[in-house]
VMD Tcl script that draws the C-alpha trace (Angstrom):
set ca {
  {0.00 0.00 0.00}
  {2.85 2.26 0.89}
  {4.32 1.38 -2.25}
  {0.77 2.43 -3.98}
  {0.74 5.49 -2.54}
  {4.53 6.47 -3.52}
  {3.60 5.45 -6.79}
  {0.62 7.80 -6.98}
  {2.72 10.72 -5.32}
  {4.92 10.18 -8.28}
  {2.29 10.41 -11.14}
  {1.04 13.75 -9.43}
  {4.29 15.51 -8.74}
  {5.00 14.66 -12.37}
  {1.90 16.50 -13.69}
  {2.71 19.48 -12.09}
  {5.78 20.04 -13.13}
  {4.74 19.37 -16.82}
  {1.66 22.30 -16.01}
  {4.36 24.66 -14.51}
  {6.58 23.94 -17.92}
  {4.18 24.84 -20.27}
  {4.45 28.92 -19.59}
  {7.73 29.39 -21.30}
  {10.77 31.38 -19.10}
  {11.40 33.77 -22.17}
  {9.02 35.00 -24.46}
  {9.48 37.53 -27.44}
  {7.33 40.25 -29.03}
  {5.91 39.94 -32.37}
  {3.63 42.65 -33.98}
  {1.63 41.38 -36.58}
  {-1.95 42.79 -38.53}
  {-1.10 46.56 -35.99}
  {-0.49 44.67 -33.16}
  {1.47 43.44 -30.38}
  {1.91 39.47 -29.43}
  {4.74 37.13 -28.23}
  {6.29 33.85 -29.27}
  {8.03 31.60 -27.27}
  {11.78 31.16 -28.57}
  {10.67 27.80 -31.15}
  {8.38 30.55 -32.83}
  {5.50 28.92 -31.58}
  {2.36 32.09 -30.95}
  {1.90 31.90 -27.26}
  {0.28 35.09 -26.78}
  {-2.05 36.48 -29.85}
  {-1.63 40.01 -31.17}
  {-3.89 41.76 -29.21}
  {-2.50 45.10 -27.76}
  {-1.23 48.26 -29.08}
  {2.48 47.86 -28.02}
  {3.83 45.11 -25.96}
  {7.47 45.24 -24.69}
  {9.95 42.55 -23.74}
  {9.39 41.07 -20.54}
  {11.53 41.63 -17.34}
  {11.36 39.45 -13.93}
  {8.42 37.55 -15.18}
  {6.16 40.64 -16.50}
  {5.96 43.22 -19.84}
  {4.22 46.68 -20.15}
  {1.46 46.52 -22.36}
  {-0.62 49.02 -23.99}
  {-4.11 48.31 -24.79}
  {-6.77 50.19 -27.29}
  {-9.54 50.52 -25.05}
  {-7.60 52.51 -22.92}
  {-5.19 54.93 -25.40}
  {-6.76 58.25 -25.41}
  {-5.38 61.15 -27.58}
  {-5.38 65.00 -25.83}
  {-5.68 67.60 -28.89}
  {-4.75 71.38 -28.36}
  {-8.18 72.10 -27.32}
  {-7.66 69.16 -24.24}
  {-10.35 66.94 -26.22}
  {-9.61 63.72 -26.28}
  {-10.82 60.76 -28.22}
  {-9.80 57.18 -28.59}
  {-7.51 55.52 -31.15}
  {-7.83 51.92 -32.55}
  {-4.13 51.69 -33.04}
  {-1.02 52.98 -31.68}
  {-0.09 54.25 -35.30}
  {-3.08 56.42 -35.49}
  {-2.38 57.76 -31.71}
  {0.85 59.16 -33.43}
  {-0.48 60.52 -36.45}
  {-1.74 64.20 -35.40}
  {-1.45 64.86 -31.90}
  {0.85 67.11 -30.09}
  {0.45 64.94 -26.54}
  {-1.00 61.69 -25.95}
  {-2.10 59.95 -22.86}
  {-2.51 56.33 -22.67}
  {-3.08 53.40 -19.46}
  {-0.99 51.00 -19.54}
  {-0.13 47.91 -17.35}
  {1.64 45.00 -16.97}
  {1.14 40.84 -17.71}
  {2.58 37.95 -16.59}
  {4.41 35.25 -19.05}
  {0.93 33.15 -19.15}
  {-1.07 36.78 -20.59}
  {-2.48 37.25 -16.87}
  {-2.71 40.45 -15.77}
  {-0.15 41.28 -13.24}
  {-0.76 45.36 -12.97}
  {-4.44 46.44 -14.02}
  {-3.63 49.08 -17.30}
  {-5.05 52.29 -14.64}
  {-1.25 53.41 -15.03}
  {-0.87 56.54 -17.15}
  {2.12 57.56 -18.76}
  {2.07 61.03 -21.34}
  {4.21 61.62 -24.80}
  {5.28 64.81 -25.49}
  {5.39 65.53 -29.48}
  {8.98 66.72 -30.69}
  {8.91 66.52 -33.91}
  {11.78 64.28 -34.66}
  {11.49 61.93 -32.18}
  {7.66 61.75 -32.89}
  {8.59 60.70 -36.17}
  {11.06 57.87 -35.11}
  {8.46 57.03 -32.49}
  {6.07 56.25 -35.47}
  {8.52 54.75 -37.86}
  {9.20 52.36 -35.04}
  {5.53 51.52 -34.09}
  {4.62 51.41 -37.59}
  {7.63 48.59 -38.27}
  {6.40 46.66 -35.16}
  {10.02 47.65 -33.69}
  {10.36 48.30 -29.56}
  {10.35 51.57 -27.87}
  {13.04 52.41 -25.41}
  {10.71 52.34 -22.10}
  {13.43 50.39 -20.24}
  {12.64 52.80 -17.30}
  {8.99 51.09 -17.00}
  {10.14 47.87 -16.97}
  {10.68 45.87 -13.80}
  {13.60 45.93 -12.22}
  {14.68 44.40 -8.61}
  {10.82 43.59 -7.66}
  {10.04 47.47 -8.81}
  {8.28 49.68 -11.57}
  {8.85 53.06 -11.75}
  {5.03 54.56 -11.87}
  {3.79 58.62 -12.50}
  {0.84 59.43 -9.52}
  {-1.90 60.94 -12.43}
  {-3.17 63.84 -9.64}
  {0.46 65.17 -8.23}
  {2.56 63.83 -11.49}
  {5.11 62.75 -8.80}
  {7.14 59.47 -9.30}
  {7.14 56.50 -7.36}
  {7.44 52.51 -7.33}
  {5.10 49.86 -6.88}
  {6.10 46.63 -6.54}
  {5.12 43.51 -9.44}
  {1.97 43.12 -7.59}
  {1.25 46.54 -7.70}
  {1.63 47.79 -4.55}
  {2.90 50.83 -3.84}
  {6.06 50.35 -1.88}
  {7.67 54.25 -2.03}
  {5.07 56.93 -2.33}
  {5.40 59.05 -5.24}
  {7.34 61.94 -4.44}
  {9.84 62.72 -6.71}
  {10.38 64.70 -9.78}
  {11.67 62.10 -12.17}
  {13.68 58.91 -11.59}
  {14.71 56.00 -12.98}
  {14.59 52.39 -13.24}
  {16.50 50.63 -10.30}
  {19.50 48.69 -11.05}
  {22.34 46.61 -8.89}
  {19.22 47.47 -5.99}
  {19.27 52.03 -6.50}
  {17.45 53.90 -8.53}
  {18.44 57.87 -9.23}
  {15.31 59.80 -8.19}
  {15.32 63.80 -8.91}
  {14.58 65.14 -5.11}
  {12.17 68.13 -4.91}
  {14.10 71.17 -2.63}
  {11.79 73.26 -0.43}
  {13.50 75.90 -1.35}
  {11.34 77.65 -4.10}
  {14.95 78.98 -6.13}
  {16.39 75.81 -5.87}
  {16.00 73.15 -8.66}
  {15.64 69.55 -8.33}
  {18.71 67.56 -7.90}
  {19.31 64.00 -8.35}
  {20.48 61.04 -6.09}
  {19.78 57.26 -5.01}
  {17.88 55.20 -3.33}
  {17.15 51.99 -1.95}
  {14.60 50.00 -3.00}
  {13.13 50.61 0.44}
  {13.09 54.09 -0.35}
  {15.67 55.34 1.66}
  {18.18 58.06 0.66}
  {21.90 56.78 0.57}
  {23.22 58.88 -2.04}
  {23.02 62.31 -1.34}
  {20.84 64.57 -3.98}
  {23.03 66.77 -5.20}
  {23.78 66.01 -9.14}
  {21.86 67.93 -12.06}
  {22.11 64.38 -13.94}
  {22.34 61.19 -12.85}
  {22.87 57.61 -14.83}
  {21.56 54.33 -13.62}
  {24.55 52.17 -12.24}
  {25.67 49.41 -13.73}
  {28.80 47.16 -13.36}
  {28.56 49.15 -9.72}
  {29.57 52.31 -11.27}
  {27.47 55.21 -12.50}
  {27.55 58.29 -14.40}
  {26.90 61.63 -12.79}
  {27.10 65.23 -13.25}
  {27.72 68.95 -11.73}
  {26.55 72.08 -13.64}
  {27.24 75.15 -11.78}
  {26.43 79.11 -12.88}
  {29.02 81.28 -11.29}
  {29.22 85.07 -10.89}
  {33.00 86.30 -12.01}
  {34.63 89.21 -10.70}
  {33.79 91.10 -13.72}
  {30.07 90.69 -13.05}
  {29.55 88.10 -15.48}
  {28.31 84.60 -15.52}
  {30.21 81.97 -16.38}
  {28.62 78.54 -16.87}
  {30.58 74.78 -15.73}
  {29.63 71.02 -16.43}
  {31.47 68.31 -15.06}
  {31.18 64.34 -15.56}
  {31.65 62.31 -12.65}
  {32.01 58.71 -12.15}
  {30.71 57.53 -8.80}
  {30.80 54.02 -6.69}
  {27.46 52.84 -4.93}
  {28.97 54.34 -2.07}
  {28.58 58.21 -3.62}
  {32.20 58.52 -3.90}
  {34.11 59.56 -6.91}
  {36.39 57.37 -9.35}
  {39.14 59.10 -11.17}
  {39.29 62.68 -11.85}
  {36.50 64.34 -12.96}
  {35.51 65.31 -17.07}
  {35.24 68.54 -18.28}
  {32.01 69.70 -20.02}
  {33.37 68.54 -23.23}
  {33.10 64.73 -22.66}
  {29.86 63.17 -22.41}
  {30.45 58.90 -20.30}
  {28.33 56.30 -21.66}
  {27.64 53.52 -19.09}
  {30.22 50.79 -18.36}
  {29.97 47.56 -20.32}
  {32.73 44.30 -19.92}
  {34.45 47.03 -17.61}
  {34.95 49.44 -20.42}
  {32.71 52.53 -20.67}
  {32.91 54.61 -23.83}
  {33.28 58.09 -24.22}
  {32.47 61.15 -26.63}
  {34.02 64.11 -27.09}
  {32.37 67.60 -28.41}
  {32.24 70.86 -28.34}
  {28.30 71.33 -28.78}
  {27.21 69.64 -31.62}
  {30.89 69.63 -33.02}
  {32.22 65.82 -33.21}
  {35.65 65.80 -31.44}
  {36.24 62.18 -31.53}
  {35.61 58.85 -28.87}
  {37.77 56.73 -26.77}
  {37.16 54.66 -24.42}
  {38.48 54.35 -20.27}
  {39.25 51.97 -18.00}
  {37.18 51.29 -14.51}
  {39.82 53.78 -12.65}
  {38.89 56.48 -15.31}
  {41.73 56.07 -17.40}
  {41.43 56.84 -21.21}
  {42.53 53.91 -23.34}
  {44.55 55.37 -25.57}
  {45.41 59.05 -26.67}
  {44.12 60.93 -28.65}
  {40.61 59.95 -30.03}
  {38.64 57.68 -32.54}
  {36.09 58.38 -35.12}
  {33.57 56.35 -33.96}
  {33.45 53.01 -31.74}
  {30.89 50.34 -30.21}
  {30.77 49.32 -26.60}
  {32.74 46.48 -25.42}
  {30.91 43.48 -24.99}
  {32.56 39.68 -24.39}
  {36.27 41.54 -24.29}
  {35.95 43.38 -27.26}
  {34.69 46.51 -29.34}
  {33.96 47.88 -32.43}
  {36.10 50.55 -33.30}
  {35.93 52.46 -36.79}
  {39.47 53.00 -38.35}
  {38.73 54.76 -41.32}
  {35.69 56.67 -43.55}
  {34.08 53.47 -44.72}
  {35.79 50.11 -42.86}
  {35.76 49.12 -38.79}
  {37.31 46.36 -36.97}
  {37.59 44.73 -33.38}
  {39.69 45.71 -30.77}
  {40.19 43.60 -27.55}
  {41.25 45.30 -24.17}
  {44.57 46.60 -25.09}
  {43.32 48.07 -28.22}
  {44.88 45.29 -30.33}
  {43.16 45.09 -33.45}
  {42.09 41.13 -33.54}
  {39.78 40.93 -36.61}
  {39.41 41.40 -40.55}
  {37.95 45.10 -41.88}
  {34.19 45.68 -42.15}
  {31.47 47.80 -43.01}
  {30.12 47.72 -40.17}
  {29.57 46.04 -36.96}
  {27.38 46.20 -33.96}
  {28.77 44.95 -30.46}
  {29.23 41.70 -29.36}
  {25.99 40.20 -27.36}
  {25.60 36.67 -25.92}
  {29.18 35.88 -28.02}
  {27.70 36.97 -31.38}
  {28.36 40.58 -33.29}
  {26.35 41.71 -36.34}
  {28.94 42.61 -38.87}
  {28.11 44.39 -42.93}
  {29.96 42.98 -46.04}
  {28.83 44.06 -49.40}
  {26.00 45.90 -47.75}
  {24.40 42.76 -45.68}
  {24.62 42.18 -42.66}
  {25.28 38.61 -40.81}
  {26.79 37.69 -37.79}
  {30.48 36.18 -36.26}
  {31.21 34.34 -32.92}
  {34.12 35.45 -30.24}
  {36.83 33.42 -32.70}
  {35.72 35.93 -35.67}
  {34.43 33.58 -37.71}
  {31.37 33.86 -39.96}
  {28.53 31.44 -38.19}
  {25.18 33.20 -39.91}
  {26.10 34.34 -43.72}
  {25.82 38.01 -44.78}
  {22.29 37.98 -46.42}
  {19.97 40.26 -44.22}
  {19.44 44.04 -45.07}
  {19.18 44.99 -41.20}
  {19.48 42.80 -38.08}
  {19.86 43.61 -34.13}
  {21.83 41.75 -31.41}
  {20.83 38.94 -29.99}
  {19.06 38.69 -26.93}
  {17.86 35.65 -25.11}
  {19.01 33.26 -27.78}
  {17.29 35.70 -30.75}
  {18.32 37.83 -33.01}
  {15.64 39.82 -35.08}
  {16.22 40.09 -38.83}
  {15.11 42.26 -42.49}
  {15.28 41.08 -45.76}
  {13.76 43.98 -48.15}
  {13.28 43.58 -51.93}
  {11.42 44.94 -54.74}
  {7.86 44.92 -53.51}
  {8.81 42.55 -50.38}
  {9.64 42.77 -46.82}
  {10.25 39.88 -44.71}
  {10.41 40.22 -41.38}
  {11.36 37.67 -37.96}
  {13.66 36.08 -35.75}
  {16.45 33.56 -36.18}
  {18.15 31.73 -33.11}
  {21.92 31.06 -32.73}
  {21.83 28.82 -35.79}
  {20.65 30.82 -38.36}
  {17.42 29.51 -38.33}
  {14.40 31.09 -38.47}
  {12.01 30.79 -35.98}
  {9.70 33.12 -37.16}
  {8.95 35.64 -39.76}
  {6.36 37.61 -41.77}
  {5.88 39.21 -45.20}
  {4.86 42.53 -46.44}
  {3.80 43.50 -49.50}
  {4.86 47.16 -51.09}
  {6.71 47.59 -47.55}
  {7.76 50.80 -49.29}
}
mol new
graphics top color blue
foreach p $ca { graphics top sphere $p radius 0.5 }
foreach p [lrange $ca 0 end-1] q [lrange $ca 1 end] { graphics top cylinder $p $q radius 0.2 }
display resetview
């Protein structure tokens, strides 16, 4: 009998764990007849198209947008509904949509009551719609979850806040902006009570509690425990005038500086594989990129005409008006000449010959052909993927292999 009963134990602890396998761990976003779905990464349709923009899905839940709930505000503060995101961007100066969050088997995890607003500047409205319209992903990173919380806009005060993946509200809303948190802080933009005194940023915990002071007039996310911060300061010179100063700081989850700091000619990009890039201007006058090292240290001197991050110990780097190569750590050029290339990602790069793109592995060697007109990196085992002719565009995903997985066709995609 007690053998019976282990036996039937068995049977049932079996079936569960087949139910639990069936909602896949990664799913993918696929936008198909104006609208958003996912695939699971065989290509199989796990979630239909059904909602006006759906994004990738972090710690088990995506931001969707749905119809019923986009509304568009006019100059005159009407508003009226739009049956596809497309349409929401056609006109308007400002749009206001709910949005909300589901789980990996299309539950809802946040009810779409969450309100977010576009402003409309003119060029990035239009990339906003080129995007939408070519089923590609907006960068709302910031919404996404992040350490067990979402960044969320209170629709009376328009003060930030985060809620937790169930929802809850965890820190009231009370700052100006902020971010998404990463390595466990978030930068949050800290309203002064002094009237004359502007917002400044620092970070918290994702309790909510204050351990970087809020002193910066920008602020990065952190990542490889190292973030991005800046000082601008208007001062009064002895000849009456103003005179106007930007610095770049690098800073350690403790708040304390890295290096010297930048002048307000060099802009940091976040750190990547321990590298973080820089660029160099003077306004909107290109004065070259390099990259430095995690105390600071530039790379090499001088500058570069244009570069990738580094990603699996190496980077793009761009040697002369029409050909780039890869560079490892100690800027030793370790590959063949290209048209392009995009950074390494999961041990793969995108790199152009004769004007298609394909991809290499960490040993530079050719593992998907050159034959797509635009591709991206890959991410979670997927890379998506173009192929454009005369009156034809096809459309999908491919996994490590070069296979595709999935894909759709347009006709007169011009």
């Amino acid at each position: 009998m007690k053998n019976y009963s282990s036996y039937l134990l068995l049977i049932w602890c079996t079936l569960v764990l087949c139910s639990c396998s069936q909602v896949p761990t990664n799913l993918y976003p696929i936008y198909k007849n104006g609208k958003y779905g996912y695939i699971d990464s065989l290509g199989n349709e796990v979630i239909k198209p059904q909602y006006l923009y759906a994004s990738y899905f972090n710690e088990g839940i995506a931001l969707i947008i749905v119809d019923t709930t986009c509304v568009i505000l006019s100059d005159t503060l009407t508003s009226k509904k739009a049956s596809s995101f497309i349409n929401l961007l056609s006109e308007q100066k400002k749009i206001r949509y709910k949005y909300g969050y589901i789980s990996l088997d299309n539950k809802l995890a946040i009810d779409t009551t969450l309100i977010y607003e576009f402003e409309n500047i003119e060029n990035d409205w239009n990339s906003i719609k080129e995007l939408i319209s070519k089923g590609k992903q907006l960068n709302l990173q910031w919404l996404s979850c992040s350490d067990d919380r979402i960044l969320y806009q209170d629709s009376i005060t328009k003060l930030f806040g985060y809620m937790n993946s169930k929802g809850e509200t965890i820190i009231t809303p009370q700052y100006k902006d902020g971010y998404q948190f990463t390595e466990g802080l978030a930068a949050v933009q800290v309203l002064n009570k002094g009237l004359r005194d502007s917002p400044k940023w620092g970070y918290i915990d994702i309790n909510g509690n204050l351990v970087i002071e809020s002193k910066y007039s920008s602020a990065s996310t952190f990542r490889e425990s190292k973030a991005i911060v800046e000082f601008r300061e208007m001062k009064r010179r002895d000849d009456g005038k103003f005179s106007f100063t930007k610095s770049s700081i690098i800073i350690n989850k403790s708040g304390k500086i890295i290096g010297t700091p930048f002048n307000m000619t060099t802009t940091i990009y976040p750190y990547n594989d321990g590298i973080a890039c820089t660029y160099n201007h003077l306004g909107k006058l290109n004065l070259g990129y390099n990259f430095i090292d995690e105390n600071g240290n530039y790379l090499i001197d001088g500058t570069l005409i244009d570069i990738t991050r580094f990603g699996n110990g190496y980077a793009g780097v761009k040697i002369d008006s029409t050909n780039w190569v890869f560079v490892d750590k100690r800027m030793n050029i370790i590959s063949e000449e290209y048209e392009e290339v995009k950074p390494f990602k999961e041990n793969y790069a995108a790199i152009k010959k004769d004007n298609l793109w394909g991809y290499i592995d960490t040993t530079f060697q050719v593992k998907i052909p050159c034959k797509y007109d635009n591709c991206s990196s890959f991410k979670k085992g997927l890379a998506s993927f173009e192929i454009k002719r005369e009156a034809l565009m096809i459309e999908g995903y491919i996994n490590k292999r070069g296979e595709v997985v999935w894909q759709k066709e347009y006709s007169n995609w011009d």
